[in-house]
One Martini backbone bead per residue (centre of mass of N, CA, C, O) as a GRO file, in nm:
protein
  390
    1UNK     BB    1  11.999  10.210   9.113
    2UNK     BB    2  12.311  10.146   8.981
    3UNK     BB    3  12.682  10.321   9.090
    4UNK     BB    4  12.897  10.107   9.244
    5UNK     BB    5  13.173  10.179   9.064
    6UNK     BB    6  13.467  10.259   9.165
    7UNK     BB    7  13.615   9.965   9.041
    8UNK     BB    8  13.477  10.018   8.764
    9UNK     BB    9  13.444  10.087   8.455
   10UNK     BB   10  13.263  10.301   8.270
   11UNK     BB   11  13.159  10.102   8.102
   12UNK     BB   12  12.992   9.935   8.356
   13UNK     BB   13  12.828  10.178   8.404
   14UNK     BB   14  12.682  10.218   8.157
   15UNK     BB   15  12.535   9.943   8.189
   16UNK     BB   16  12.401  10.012   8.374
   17UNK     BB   17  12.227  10.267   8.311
   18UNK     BB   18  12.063  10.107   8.070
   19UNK     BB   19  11.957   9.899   8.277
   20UNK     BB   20  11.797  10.106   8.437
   21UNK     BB   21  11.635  10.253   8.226
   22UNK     BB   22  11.478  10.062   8.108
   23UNK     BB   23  11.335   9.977   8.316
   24UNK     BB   24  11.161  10.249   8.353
   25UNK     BB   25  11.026  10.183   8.077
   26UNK     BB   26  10.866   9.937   8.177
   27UNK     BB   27  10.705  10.074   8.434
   28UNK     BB   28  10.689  10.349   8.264
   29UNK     BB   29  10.564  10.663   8.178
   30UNK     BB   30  10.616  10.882   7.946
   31UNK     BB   31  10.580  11.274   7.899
   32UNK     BB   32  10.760  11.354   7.776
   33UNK     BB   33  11.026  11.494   7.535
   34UNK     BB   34  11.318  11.353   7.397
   35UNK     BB   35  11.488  11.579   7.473
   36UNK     BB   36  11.390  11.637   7.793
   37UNK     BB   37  11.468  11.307   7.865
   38UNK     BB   38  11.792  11.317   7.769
   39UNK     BB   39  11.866  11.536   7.954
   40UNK     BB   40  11.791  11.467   8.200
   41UNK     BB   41  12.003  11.201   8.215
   42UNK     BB   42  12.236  11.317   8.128
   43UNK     BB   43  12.348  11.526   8.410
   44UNK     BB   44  12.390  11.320   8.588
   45UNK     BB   45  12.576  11.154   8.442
   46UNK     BB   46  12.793  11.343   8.397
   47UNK     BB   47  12.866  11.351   8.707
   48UNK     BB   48  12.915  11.070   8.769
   49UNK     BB   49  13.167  11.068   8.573
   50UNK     BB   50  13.327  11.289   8.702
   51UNK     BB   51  13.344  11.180   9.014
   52UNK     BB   52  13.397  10.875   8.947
   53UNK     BB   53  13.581  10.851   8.739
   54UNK     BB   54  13.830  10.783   8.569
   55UNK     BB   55  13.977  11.042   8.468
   56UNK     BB   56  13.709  11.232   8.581
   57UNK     BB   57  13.821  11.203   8.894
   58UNK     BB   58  13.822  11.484   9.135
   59UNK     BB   59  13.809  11.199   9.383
   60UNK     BB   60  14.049  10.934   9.487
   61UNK     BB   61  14.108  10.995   9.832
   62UNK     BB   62  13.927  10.692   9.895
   63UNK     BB   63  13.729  10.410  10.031
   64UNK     BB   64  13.573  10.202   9.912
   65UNK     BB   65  13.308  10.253  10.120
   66UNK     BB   66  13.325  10.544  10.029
   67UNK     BB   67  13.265  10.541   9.717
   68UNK     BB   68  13.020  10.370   9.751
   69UNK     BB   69  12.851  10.601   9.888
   70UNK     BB   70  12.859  10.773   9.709
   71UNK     BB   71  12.747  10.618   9.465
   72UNK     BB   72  12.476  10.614   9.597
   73UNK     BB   73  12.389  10.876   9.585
   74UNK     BB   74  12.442  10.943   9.326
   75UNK     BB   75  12.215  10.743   9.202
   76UNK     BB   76  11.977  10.926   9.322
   77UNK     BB   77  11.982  11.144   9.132
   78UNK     BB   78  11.777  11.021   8.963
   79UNK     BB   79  11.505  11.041   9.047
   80UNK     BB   80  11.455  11.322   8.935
   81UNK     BB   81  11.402  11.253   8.612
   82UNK     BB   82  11.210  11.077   8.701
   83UNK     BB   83  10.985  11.258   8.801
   84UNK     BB   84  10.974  11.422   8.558
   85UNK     BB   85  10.960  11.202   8.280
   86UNK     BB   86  10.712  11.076   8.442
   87UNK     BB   87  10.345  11.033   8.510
   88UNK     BB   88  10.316  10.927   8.775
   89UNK     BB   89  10.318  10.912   9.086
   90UNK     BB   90  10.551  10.940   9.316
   91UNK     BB   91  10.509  10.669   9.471
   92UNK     BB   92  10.556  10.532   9.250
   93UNK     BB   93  10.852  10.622   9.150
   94UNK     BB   94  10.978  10.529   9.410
   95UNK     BB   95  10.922  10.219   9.349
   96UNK     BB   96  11.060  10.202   9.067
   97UNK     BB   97  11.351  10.335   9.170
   98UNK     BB   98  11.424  10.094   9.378
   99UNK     BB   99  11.364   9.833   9.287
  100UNK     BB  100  11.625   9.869   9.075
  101UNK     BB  101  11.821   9.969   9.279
  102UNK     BB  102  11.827   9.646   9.411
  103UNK     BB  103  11.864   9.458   9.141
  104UNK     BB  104  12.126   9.565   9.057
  105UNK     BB  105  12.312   9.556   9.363
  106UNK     BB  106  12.215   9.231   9.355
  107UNK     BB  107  12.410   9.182   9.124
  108UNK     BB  108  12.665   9.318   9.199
  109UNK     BB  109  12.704   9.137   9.472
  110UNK     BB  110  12.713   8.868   9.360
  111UNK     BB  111  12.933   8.898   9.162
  112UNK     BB  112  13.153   9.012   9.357
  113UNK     BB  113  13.173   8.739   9.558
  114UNK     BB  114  13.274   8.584   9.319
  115UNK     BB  115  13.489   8.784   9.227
  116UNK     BB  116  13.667   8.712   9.532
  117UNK     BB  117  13.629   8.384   9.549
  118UNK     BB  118  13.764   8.326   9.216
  119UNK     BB  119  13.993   8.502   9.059
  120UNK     BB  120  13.997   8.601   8.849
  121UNK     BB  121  14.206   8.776   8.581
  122UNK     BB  122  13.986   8.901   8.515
  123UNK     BB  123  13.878   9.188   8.647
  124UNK     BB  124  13.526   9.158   8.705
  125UNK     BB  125  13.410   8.940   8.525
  126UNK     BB  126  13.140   8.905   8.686
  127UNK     BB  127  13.041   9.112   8.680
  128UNK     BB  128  12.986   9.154   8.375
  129UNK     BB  129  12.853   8.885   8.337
  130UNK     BB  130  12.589   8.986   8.502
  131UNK     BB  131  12.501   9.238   8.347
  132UNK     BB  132  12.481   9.085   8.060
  133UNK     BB  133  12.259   8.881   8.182
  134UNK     BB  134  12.050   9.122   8.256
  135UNK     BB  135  12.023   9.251   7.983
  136UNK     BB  136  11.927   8.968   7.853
  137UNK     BB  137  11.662   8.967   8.068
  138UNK     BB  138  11.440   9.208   7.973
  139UNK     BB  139  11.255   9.084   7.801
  140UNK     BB  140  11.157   8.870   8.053
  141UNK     BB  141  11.050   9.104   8.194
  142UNK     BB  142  10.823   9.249   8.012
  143UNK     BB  143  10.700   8.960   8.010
  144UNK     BB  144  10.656   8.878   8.326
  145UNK     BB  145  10.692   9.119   8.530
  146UNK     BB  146  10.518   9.362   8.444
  147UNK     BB  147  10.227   9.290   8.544
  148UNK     BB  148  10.288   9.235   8.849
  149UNK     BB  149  10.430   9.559   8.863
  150UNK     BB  150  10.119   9.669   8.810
  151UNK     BB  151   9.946   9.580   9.032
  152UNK     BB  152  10.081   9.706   9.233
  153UNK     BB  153  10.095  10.009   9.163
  154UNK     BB  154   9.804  10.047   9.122
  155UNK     BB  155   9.761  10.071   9.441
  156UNK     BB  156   9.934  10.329   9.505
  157UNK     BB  157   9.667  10.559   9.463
  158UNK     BB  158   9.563  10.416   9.739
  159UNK     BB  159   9.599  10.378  10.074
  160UNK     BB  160   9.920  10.231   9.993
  161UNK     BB  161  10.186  10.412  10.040
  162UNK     BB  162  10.359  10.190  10.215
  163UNK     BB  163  10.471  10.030   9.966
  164UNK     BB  164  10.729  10.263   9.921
  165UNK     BB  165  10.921  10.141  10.132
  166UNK     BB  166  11.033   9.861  10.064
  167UNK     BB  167  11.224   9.914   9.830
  168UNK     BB  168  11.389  10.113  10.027
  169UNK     BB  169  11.486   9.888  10.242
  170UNK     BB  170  11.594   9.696  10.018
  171UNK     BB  171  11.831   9.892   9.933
  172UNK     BB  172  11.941   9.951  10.248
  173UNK     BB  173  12.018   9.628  10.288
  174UNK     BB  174  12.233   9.602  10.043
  175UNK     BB  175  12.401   9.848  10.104
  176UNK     BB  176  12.485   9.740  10.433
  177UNK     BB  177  12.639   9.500  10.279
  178UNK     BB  178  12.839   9.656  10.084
  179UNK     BB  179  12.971   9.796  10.338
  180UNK     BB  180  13.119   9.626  10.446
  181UNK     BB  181  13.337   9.425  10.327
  182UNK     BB  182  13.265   9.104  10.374
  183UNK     BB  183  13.420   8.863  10.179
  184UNK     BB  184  13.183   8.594  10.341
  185UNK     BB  185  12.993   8.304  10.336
  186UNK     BB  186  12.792   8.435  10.529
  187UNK     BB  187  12.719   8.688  10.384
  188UNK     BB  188  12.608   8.526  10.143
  189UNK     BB  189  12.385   8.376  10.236
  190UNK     BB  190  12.259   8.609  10.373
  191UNK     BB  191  12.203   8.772  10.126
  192UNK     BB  192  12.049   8.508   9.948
  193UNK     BB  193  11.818   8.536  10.170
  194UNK     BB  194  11.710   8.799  10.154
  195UNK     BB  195  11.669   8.818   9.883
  196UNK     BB  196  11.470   8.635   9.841
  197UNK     BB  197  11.239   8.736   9.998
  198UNK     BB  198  11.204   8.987   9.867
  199UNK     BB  199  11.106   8.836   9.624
  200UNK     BB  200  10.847   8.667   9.770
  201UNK     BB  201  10.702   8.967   9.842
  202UNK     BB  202  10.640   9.038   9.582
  203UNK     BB  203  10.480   8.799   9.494
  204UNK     BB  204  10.269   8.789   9.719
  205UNK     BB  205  10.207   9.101   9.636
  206UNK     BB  206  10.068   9.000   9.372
  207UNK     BB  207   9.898   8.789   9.412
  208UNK     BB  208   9.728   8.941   9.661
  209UNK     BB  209   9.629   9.151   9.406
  210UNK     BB  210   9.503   8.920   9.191
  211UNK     BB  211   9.297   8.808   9.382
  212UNK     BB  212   9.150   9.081   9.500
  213UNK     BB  213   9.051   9.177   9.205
  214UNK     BB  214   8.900   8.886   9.090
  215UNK     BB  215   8.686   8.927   9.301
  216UNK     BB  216   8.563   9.171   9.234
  217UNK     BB  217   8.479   9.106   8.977
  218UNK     BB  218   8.274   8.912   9.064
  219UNK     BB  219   8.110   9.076   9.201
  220UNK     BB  220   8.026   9.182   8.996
  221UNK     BB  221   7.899   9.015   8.822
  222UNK     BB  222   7.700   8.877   9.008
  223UNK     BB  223   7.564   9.210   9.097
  224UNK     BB  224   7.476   9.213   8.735
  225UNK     BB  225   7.358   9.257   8.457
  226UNK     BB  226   7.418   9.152   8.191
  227UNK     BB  227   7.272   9.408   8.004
  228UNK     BB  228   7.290   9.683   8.172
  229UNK     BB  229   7.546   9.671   8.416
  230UNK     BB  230   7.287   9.718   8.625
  231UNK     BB  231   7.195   9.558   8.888
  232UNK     BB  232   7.078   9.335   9.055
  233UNK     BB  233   6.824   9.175   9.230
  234UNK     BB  234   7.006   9.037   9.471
  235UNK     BB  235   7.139   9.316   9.492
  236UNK     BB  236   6.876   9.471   9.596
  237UNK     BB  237   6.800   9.326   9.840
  238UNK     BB  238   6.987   9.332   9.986
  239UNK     BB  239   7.010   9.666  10.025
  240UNK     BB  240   6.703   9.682  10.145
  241UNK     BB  241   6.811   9.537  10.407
  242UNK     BB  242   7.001   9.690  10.484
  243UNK     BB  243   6.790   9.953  10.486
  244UNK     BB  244   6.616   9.847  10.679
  245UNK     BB  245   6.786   9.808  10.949
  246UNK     BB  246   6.843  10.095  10.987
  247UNK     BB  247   6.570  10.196  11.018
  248UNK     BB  248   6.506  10.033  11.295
  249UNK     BB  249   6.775  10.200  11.409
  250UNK     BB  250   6.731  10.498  11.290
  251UNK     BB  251   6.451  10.601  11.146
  252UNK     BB  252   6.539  10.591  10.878
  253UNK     BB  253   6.438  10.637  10.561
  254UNK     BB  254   6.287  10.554  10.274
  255UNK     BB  255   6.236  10.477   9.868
  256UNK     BB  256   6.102  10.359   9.638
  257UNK     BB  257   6.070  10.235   9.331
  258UNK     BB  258   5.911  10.133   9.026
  259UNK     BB  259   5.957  10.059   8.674
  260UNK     BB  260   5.778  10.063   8.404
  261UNK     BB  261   5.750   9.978   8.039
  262UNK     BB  262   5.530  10.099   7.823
  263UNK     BB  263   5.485   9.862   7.565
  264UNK     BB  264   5.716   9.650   7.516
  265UNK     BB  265   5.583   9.418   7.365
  266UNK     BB  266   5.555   9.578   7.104
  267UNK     BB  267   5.852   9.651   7.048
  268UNK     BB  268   5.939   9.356   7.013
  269UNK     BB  269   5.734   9.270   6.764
  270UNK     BB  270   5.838   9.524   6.600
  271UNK     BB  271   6.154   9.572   6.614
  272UNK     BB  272   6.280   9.343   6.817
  273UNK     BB  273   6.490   9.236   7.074
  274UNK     BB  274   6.716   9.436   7.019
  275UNK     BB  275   6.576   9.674   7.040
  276UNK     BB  276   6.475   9.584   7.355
  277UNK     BB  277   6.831   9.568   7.432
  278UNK     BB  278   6.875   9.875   7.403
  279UNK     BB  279   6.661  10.035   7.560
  280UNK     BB  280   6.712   9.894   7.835
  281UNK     BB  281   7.040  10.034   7.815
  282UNK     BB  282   6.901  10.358   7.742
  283UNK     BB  283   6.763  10.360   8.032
  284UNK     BB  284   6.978  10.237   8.231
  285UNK     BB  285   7.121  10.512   8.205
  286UNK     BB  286   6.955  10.735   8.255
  287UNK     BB  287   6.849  10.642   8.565
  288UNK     BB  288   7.187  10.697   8.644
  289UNK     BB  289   7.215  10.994   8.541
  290UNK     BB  290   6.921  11.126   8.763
  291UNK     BB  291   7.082  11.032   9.007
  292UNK     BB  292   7.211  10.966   9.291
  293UNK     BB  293   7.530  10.863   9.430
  294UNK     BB  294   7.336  10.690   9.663
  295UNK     BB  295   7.129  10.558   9.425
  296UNK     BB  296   7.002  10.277   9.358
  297UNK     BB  297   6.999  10.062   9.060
  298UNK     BB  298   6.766   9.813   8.925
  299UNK     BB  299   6.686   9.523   8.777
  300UNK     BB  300   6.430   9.315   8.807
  301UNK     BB  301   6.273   9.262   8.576
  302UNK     BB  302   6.256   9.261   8.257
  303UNK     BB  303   6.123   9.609   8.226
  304UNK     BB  304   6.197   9.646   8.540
  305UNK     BB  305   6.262   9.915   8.747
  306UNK     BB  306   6.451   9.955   9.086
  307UNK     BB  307   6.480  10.235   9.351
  308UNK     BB  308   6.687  10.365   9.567
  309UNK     BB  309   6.603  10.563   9.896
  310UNK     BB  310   6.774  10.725  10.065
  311UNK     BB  311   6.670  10.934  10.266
  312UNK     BB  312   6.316  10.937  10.185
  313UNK     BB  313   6.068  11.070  10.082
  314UNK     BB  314   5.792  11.067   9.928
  315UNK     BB  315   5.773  11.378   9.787
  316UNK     BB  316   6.048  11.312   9.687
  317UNK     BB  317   6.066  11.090   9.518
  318UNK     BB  318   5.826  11.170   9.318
  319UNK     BB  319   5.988  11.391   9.173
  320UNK     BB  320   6.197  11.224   9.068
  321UNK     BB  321   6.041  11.036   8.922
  322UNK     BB  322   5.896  11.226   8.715
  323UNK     BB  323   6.166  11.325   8.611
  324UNK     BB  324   6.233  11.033   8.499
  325UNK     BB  325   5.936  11.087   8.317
  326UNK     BB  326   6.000  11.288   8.140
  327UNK     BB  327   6.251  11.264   7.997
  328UNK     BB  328   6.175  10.956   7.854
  329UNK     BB  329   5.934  11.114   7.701
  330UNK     BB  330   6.067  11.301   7.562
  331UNK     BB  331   6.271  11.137   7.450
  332UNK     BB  332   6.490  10.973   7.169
  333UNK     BB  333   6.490  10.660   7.053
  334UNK     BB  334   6.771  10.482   6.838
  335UNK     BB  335   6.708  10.243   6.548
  336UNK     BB  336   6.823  10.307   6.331
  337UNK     BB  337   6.605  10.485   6.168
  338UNK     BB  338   6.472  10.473   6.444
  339UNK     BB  339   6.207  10.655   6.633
  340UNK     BB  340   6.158  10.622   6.958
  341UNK     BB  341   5.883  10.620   7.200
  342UNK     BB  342   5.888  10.607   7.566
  343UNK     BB  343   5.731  10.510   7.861
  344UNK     BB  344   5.695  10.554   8.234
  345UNK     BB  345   5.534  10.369   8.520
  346UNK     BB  346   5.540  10.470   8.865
  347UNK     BB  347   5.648  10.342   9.159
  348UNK     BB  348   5.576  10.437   9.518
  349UNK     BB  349   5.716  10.419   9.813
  350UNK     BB  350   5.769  10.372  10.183
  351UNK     BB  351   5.862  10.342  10.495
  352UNK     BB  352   5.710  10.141  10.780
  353UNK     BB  353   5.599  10.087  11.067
  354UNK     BB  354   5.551   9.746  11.133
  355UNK     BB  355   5.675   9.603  10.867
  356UNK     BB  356   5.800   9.447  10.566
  357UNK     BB  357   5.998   9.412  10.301
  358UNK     BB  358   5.769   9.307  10.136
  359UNK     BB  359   5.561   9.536  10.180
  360UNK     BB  360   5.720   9.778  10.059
  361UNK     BB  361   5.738   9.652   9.737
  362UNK     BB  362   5.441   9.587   9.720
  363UNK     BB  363   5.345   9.894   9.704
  364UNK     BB  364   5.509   9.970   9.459
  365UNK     BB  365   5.345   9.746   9.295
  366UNK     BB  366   5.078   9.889   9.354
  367UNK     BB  367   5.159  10.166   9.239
  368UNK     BB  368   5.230  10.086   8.956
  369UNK     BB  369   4.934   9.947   8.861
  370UNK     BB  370   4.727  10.163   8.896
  371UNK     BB  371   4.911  10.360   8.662
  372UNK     BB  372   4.820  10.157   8.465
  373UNK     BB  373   4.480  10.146   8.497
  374UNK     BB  374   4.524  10.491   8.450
  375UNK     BB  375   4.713  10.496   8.154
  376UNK     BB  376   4.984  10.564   8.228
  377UNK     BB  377   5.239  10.787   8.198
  378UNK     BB  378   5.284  10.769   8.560
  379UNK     BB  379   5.291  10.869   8.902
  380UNK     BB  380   5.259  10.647   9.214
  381UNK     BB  381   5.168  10.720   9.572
  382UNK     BB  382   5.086  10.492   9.791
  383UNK     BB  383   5.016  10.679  10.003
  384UNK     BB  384   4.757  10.806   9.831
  385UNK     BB  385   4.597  10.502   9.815
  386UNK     BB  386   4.307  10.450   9.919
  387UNK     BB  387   4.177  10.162  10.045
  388UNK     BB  388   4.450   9.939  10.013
  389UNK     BB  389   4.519   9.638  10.085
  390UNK     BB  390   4.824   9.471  10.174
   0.00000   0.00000   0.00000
């Protein structure tokens, strides 16, 4: 935000202030009320007044380059009530405080050394005219500038706030470029090249935040199920893998669950498949705020779900397993009119030395279907199945 205006009326810096106010609610949520907004920005402007402007101007008897220092600091006094009036983190407030600050000094200076350059009669004429033309590109800004500016700050929430540097450093190049006072065709030239950089790294860094976002959402697409959300099976081999090689040189063990919807295909017959379409949907909803943060859920395949279960022995495995099967079998899933009952039927394995990570995965398919032969809606061990050949 800029109001280094020492030789231009107060109208010109008015302007200033409306298109960088603009700028900030452009790219930024107030959270406060109208009341405490205008006041908030009110106090400060009204100082840039007395300081800077004749006749309201205290102190007159300054150079060119101390006038325009003063009026660079006097202008980040805005900072203060953008920090109090928007609701973002401040390392977002002040990229977004800093980016107006390079943009608006960066019109300011290009327009400066045409008005210095071309001697228009009417003193400032380029700078008005560039004002204005910025003015009238606030709505071209909001549609077109706003979303990839989104995308940025988006990520500064997260260990990147080193990106809050860059629009300071930018408006540091430019401010330096102004107290030169020295306008001259190869300075103009250095401006106007430092210029496209810095915007070209802006485009940069937004370019390569819209790709690795995209990415992110493939992944979770490819890696999800698509009715219920949670992992598929693809995805959970992966994982099992992963879990497996752990396993083999850390000697952490590891359970598997396996789960299946004991009589599913009556209920797919009774109710229709859009019934067994959302039972699927809140079991795998409820089997999912029963585990821990750190254990695995994936739909295996048809009506069955199936459990990683890192750093967990067979007897810690089992409980939560029954826990999972008592919930299910307690609670009535809601179809239109109908309260549907439904049980879970569920096999435990364990990793054990010297086996294959499909023995692991076969036993608890093992231990799933004993549970089916034995009456359904119970849990079993297949560490317990005495005498069966994997």
């Amino acid at each position: 935000m800029t109001f280094s205006l020492s030789t231009l009326s107060p109208i010109v810096g008015s302007l200033y202030l409306i298109e960088n106010l603009t700028l900030l609610y452009i790219f930024l949520t107030p959270k406060r009320s109208f009341l405490f907004q205008a006041t908030a920005f009110a106090v400060p402007t009204l100082l840039v007044l007395i300081v800077a402007f004749p006749p309201f101007s205290l102190n007159t008897e300054l150079s060119i380059t101390e006038k325009l220092l003063r009026d660079y600091l006097l202008g980040c006094l805005f900072l203060i009530p953008c920090v109090l009036v928007f609701k973002e983190t401040l390392h977002v407030k002040i990229f977004i405080f800093f980016m107006n600050y390079s943009l608006t000094q960066l019109i300011y200076l290009i327009f400066m050394y045409l008005d210095r350059f071309l001697s228009p009669r009417i003193p400032h004429f380029y700078v008005m005219t560039g004002l204005l033309l910025e003015l009238a590109a606030l709505p071209l800004v909001y549609r077109y500038i706003r979303a990839p500016i989104k995308n940025i700050i988006s990520i500064l929430d997260r260990p990147y706030t080193v990106f809050t540097l860059f629009p300071l450093l930018s408006f540091v190049l430019l401010a330096f470029y102004g107290l030169q006072g020295n306008y001259v065709i190869s300075s103009f030239i250095t401006l106007v090249l430092s210029t496209l950089l810095i915007f070209i790294t802006y485009y940069l860094i937004s370019v390569s935040i819209t790709a690795s976002r995209r990415r992110q959402e493939l992944e979770v697409i490819s890696n999800s199920d698509s009715l219920t959300g949670i992992f598929n099976r693809r995805h959970m081999e992966q994982r099992i893998q992963e879990e497996f090689k752990r396993y083999c040189r850390t000697n952490l063990g590891f359970a598997l669950v396996l789960m299946d919807i004991d009589f599913f295909k009556r209920i797919n017959d009774k109710y229709g498949h859009d019934c067994g379409d959302d039972l699927l949907k809140e079991i795998a909803k409820d089997i999912v705020n029963l585990v821990r943060g750190n254990d695995i859920v994936a739909r295996w395949g048809g009506e069955e779900f199936l459990l990683l279960l890192p750093a967990t022995n067979g007897v810690h495995a089992a409980k939560l397993a029954e826990r999972i099967r008592k919930a299910t079998e307690e609670r009535r899933y809601s179809y239109g009119p109908e309260s549907i009952s439904v049980t879970l039927t569920l096999g435990v394995s364990t990793a054990r030395p010297e086996e294959t990570l499909s023995t692991i995965v076969k036993r608890a398919d093992i231990a799933l279907y004993r549970g089916k032969n034995d009456g359904r809606n119970r849990v079993v061990l297949v560490d317990g199945i005495e005498n069966h050949e994997v």
